[in-house]
N, C-alpha and C positions, 0 to 999 in steps of 0.2 A: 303477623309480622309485617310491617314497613316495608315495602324495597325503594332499598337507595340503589338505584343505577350507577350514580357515583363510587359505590364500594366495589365494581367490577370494571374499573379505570386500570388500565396498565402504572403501578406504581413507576415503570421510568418514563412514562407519557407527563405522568402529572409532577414529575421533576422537574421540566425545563416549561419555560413561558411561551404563547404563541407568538407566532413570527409579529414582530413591529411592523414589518412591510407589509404584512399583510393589513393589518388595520388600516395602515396609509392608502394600499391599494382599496379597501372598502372604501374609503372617505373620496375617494378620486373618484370612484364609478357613483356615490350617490350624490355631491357636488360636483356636477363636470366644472363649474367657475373654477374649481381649487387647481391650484398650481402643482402640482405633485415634484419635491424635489428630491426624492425617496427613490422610487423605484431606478435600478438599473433597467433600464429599457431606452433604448435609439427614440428619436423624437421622429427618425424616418420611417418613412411605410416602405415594406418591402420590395426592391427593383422590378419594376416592371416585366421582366425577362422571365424572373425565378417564378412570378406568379402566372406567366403564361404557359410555365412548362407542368405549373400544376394543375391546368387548364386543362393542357394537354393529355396529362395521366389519366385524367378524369375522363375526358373525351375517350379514350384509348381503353374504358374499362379496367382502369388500375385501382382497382376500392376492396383489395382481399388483404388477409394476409402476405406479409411477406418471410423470408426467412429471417427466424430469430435475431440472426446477428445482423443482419438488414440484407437491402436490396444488393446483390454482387457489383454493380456499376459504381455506386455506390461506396463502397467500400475502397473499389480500383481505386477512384476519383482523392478517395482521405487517404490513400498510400502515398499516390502520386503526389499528391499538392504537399502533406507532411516530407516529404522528401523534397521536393523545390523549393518550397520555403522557408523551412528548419533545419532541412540535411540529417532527418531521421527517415532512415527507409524502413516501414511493418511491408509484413507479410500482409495481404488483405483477405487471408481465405483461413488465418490464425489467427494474428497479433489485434485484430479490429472488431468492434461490437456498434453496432447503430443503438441510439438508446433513448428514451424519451426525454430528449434535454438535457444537459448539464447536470439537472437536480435528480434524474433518476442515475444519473452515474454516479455520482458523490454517494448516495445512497447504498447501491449493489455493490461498490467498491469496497465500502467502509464493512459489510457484511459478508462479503467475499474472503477478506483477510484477517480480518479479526477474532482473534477468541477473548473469551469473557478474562477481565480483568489486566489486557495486553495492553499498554499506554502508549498512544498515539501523542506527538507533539505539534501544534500548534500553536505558531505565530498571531498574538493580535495586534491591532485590530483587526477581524475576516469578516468573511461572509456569512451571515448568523444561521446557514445550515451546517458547517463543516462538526459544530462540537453537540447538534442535538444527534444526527447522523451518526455519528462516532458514537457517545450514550448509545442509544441504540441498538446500535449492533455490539454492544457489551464492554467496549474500552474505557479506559480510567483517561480521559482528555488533562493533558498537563500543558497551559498555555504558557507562552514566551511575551511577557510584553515586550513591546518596539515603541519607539518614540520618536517626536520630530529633530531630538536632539540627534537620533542616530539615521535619520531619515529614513522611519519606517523601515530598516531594514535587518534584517536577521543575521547572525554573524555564527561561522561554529565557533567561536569561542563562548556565547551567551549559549548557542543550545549544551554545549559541554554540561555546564551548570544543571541541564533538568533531565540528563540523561540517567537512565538506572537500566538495571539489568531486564526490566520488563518492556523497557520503548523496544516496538516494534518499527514504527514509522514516522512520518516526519510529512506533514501535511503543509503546501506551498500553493501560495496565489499572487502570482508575479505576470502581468499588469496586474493591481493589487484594486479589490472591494475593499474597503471604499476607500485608500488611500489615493491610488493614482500612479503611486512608484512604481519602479520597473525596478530588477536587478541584471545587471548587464552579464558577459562571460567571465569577466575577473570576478565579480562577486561571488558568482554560484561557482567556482572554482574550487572554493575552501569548503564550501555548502555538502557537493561533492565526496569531498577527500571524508569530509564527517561520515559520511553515510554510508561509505565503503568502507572505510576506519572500525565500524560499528554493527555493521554487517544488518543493515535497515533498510526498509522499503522507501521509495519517495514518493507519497502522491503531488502531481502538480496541476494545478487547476490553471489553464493556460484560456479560460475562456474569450480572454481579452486582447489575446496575442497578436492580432493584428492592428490593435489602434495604439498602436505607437508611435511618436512626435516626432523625437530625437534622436534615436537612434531604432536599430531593428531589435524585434526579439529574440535572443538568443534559450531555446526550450535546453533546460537541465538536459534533458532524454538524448542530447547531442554533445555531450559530454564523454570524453574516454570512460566508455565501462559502467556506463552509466544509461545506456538503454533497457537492458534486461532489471534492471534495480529500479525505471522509471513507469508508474500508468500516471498516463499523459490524461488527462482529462479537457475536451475541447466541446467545441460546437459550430452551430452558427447564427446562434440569437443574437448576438450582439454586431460580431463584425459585417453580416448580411441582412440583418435589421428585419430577424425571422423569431421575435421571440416568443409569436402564439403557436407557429410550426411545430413545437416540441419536437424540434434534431439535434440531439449530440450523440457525440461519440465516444469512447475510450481506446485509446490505443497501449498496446503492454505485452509483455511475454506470452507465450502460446498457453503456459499451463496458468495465467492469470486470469486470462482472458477465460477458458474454458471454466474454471470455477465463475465468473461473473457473470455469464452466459448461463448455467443454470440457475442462476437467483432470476436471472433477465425472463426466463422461457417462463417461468413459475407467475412472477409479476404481472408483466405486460403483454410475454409474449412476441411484441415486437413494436418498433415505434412507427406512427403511422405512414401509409404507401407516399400519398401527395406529398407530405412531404421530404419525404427521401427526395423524391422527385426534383422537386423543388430545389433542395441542397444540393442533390447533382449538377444542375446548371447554375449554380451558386460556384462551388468551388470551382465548374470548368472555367467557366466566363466570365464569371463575376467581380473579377478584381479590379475592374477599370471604377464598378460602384462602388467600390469597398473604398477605394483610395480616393473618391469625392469626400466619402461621408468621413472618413480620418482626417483629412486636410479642413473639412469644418469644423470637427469636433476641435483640432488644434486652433483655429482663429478664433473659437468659443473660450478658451483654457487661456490662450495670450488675451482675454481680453477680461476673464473673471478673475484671475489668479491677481495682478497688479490692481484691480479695483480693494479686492479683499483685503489686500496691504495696506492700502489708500486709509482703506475702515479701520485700521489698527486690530485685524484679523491678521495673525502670523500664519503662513504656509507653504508648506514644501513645495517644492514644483515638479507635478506631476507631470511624470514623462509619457503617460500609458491611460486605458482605458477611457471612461468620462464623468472622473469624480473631482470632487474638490474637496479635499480635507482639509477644513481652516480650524487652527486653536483660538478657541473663543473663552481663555482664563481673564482675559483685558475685562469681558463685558461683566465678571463677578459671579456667572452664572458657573452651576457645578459642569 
């Protein structure tokens, strides 16, 4: 007999395609000339400051594990700043998980809450892990499309329509992959009332929450009645320009957390010491670099967004993160 190796493939592996970004990122590392306009990744290297304090970890013998849910300081550090800057106060010794990145939270989250055949909703366009993630850990993904007509944005009267007695949850990325839109507090107001209305989880992928233009971000999770209904999903790849660091976080009710926290110990285990480290003097100190690197990413946005128009490229103005969503049906292309 033959063996195909292929025949012992995860049938819901070989369901979904690999990442496109990933290919981009392949083609980037074997042509450096190439231009990469693909990856979400800062064009900054990380603040001088955050990399001395990883210096310092180092020097200091910090290269063990740390606890599962990460380093205590740590944690203090994502209570404290969540609560300064959003006006959501966690617990840091319950409500918070340190986690390898953004992308292992989306992942432990979506496997935390899930059972087989519970239908998650998703808004597109997103970020091309939210619906393999989701598969994955056994959900029937039911997408929302969004349009430029309605400015990429979600409304509960559109999710009405893809609601059934099986949606559990309701998955959000406001600064938004790869639109750029934000939803402000009147927006997620009605977002809200749905998801209470309906008695449903929200994930929010707020990973971009600090590169906003025009106004602040306003995080659902600071919403009447709407913390305990919220896991907040953050980091600091992008606003702290850490995105080899592998630090994010989850923040969410005590008993969410502690189910996501055993998928986490089983995993990883914990996400690396340097840079917890590193993230620590990130969130304590780091805002003075945070609001450089926002105020360029904006004179970069005022100065692509009106060229694109120029090109007869139509596009919304992105209030958030550092994408450029242009409709390009003019140039005939699909």
């Amino acid at each position: 007999m033959v063996f195909l190796p292929e025949n012992f493939i995860s049938q819901a592996v070989k369901a979904f395609p690999s990442s496109g970004i990933g290919k981009f990122f392949d083609i980037k590392t074997i042509k450096p000339e190439a231009i990469s306009l693909s990856l979400g990744e800062p064009d900054f290297v990380t603040p001088a400051a955050l990399r001395e304090a990883a210096v310092r970890s180092l020097a200091e013998g910090k290269t063990a594990y740390t606890s599962s849910a990460g380093v205590p300081d740590l944690r203090e550090a994502i209570a404290a700043y969540m609560e300064e800057r959003f006006g959501v106060p966690y617990n840091p010794k319950e409500e918070i998980v340190v986690t390898v990145g953004g992308s292992e939270a989306i992942d432990i989250t979506m496997r935390a809450i899930i059972n087989p055949q519970d239908e998650i909703i998703i808004p597109e366009p997103c970020f091309v892990s939210y619906k393999p993630c989701a598969a994955l850990a056994g959900a029937k993904v039911v997408t929302v499309p969004t349009s430029m007509e309605t400015g990429f944005k979600v409304t509960a009267e559109e999710l009405e329509k893809y609601l059934t007695p099986k949606t559990k949850a309701l998955f959000i990325n406001f600064p938004s992959n790869p639109t750029g839109v934000i939803m402000s507090r009147e927006d997620l107001l009605p977002i809200a009332d749905f998801v209470k209305k309906h008695d449903l989880l929200i994930i929010s992928d707020e990973i971009y929450a600090e590169l906003t233009y025009d106004s602040e971000h306003c995080s659902i999770a600071s919403l009447p009645g709407m913390k305990e209904r919220t896991i907040v999903i953050s980091g600091v790849s992008k606003a702290f320009a850490m995105t080899g660091w592998r630090i994010g976080y989850i923040c969410a009710h005590s008993a969410v957390i502690r189910a996501i926290l055993k998928i986490h110990q089983y995993v990883v285990m914990c996400a690396p010491m340097i840079g917890q480290y590193a993230a620590l003097e990130g969130l304590k100190n780091g805002g003075g670099e945070v609001a450089l690197m926002a105020a360029e990413y904006k004179r970069r946005r005022d100065y692509v967004v009106p060229r694109l128009r120029a090109m007869g490229l139509p596009i919304c103005e992105p209030g958030g993160a550092f994408y450029a969503f242009p409709c390009i049906k003019e140039t005939g292309l699909s």
